[in-house]
C-alpha positions in Angstrom: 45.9 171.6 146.1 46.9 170.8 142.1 48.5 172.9 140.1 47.3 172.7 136.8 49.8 173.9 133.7 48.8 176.7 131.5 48.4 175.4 127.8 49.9 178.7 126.8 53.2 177.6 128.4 53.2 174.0 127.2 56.2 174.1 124.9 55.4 170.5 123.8 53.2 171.3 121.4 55.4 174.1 119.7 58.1 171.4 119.1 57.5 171.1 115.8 58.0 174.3 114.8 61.4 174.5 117.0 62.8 171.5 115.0 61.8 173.6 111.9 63.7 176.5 113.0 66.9 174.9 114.6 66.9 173.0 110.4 66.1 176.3 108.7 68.8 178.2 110.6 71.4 174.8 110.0 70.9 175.2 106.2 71.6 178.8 105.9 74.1 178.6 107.9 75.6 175.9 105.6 75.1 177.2 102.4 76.9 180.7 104.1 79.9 178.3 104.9 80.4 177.0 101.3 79.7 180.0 99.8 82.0 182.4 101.6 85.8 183.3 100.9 89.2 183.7 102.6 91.8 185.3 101.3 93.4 184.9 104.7 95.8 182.3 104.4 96.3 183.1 99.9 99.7 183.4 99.2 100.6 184.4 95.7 103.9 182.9 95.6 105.7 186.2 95.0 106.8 186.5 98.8 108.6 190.0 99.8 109.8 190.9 96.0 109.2 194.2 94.8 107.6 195.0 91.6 111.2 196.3 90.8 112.3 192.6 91.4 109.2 191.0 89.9 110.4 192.6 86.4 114.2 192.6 87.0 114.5 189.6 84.0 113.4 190.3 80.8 110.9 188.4 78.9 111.9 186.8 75.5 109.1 187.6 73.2 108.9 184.7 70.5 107.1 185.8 67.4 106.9 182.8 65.2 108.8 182.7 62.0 107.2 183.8 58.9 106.4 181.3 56.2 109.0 181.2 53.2 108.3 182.8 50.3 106.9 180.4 47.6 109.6 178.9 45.5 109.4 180.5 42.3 108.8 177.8 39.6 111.5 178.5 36.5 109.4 179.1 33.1 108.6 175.9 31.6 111.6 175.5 28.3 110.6 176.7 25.3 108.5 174.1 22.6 110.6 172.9 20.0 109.1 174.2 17.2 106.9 172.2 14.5 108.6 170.5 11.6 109.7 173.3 9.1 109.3 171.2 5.6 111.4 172.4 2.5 109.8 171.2 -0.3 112.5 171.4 -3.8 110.5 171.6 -7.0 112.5 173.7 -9.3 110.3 176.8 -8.3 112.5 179.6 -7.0 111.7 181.0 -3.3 111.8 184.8 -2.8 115.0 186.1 -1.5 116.7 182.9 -1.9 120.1 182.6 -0.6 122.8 180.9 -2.7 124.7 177.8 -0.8 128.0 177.2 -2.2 127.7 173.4 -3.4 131.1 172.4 -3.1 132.1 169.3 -1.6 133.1 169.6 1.9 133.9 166.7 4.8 130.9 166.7 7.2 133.8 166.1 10.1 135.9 169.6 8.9 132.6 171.4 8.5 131.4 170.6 12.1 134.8 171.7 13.8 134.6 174.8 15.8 137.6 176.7 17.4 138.4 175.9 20.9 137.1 178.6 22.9 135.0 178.2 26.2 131.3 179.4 26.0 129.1 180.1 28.7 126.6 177.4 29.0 123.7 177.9 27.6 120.2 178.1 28.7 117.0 176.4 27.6 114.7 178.7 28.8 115.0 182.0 30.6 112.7 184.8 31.8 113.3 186.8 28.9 113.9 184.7 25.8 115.2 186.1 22.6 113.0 187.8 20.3 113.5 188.1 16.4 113.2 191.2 15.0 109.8 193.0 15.9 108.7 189.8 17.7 107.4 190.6 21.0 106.6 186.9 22.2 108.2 183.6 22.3 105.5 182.3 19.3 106.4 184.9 17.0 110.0 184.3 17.1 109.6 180.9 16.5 107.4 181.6 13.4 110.0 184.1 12.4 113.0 181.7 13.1 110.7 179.1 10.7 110.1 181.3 8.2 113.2 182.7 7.8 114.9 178.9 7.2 112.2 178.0 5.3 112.5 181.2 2.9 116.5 180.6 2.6 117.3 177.1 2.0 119.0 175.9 -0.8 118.8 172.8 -1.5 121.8 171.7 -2.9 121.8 170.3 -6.6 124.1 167.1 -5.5 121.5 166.1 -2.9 118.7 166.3 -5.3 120.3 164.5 -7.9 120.8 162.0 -5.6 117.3 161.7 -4.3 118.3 162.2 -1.1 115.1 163.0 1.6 114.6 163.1 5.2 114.9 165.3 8.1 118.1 167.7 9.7 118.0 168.7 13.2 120.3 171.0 14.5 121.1 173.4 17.3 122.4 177.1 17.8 122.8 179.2 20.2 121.8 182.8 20.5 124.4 184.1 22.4 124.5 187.7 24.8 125.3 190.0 22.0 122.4 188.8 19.7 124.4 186.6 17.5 123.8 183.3 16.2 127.0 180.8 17.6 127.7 177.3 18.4 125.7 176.0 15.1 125.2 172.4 15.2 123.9 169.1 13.9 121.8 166.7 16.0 121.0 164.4 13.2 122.2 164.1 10.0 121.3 163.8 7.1 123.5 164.2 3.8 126.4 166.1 4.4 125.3 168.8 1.3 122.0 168.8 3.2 123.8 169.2 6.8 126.1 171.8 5.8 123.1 173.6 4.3 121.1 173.3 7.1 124.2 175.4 9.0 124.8 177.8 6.5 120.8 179.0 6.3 121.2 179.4 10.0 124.4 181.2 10.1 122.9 183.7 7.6 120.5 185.3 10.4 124.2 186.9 11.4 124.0 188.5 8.5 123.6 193.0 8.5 120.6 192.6 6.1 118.8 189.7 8.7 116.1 190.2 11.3 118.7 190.6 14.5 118.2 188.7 18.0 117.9 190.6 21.0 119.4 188.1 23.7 118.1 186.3 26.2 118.2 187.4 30.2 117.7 186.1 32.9 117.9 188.1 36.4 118.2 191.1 34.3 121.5 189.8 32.9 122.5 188.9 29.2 122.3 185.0 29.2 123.6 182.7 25.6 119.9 180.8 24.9 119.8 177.3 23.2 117.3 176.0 20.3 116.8 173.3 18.4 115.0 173.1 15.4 114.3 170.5 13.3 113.6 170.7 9.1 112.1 168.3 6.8 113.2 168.2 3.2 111.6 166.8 0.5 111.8 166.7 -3.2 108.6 167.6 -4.9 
């Protein structure tokens, strides 16, 4: 007698579907692998040390080192001022200053004592101021006026004809005074020692006084140099 199969227990048709399975169940179980951790076999390099040890050494703490303060820039030296012109045409100026006209060596007139000055500046963070002046321009206008007001020009110079320009150089030194008066370039030595004597004169009690230069806070001697143009009218 044959025995015939049931088709319920025929597992070749549900093949398929095991194949499906067995691929489904490979694929999770592949993605579980690469996704999962161990922190089995980690080791953190510290060993057996205690946090005690772990912090025994100090750490140096480098901060970085703060930019240098800008370099200050010194104050830009003073202009020289204009051209102060001295016009002679027989008209007196107002508070004219005599000049004594007599005739004196240019070389003995120029010689100073031999005494050791503090060098002086060009420019400082406080320059002198003139009288009332409150600002370099003023004092320059004053210094200017003042020359311009006082000069003399002497009678052997104009009898001569002689023309042309003076510049000389003084010093305002730390008390206020006018020192170290000298010329640059010549001209005549009447007109030269003229040129001195007018600036001397702002040493004078009845003058507009100098208050001196500083510079850190500190009384500093302060250079100019002025130059003058005289003509005969």
């Amino acid at each position: 007698m044959e025995r015939k199969k049931n088709p319920k227990a025929d597992l070749e048709s549900k093949k398929g579907i095991f194949v499906l399975i067995g691929l489904i169940i490979s694929l999770s179980l592949s993605i579980l692998a690469y996704e999962s951790k161990s922190y089995d076999n980690l080791d953190a390099g510290f060993g057996d040390l205690t946090m005690d040890e772990l912090f025994e050494d100090e750490i140096d703490i480098t901060r970085p080192e703060p930019p240098p303060p800008p370099k200050e820039e010194p104050p830009p030296p003073p202009e020289v001022p204009e051209e102060i012109e001295i016009k002679e045409n027989e008209e007196e100026l107002e508070n004219e200053l005599e000049v004594d006209d007599a005739e004196t060596d240019q070389d003995d007139m120029m010689e100073m004592p031999e005494e050791e000055f503090e060098e002086a500046f060009i420019s400082v963070e406080k320059m002198p101021m003139l009288g009332d002046c409150k600002n370099e321009d003023c004092t320059q206008s004053e210094i200017m006026r003042f020359i311009a007001r006082n000069f003399k020009y002497p009678e052997i110079a104009k009898a001569n004809g002689v023309e042309g320009r003076v510049i000389l150089e003084f010093v305002v030194e730390k008390n206020g005074k006018i020192g170290r008066v000298k010329i640059l370039k010549g001209l005549d030595k009447h007109v030269d020692k003229a040129a001195i004597e007018v600036v001397e004169k702002l040493n004078d009690k009845k003058s507009p006084k100098f208050s001196p230069g500083r510079q850190i806070g500190k009384a500093v001697p302060v250079k100019y140099t002025v130059p003058i143009k005289c003509t005969l009218g």
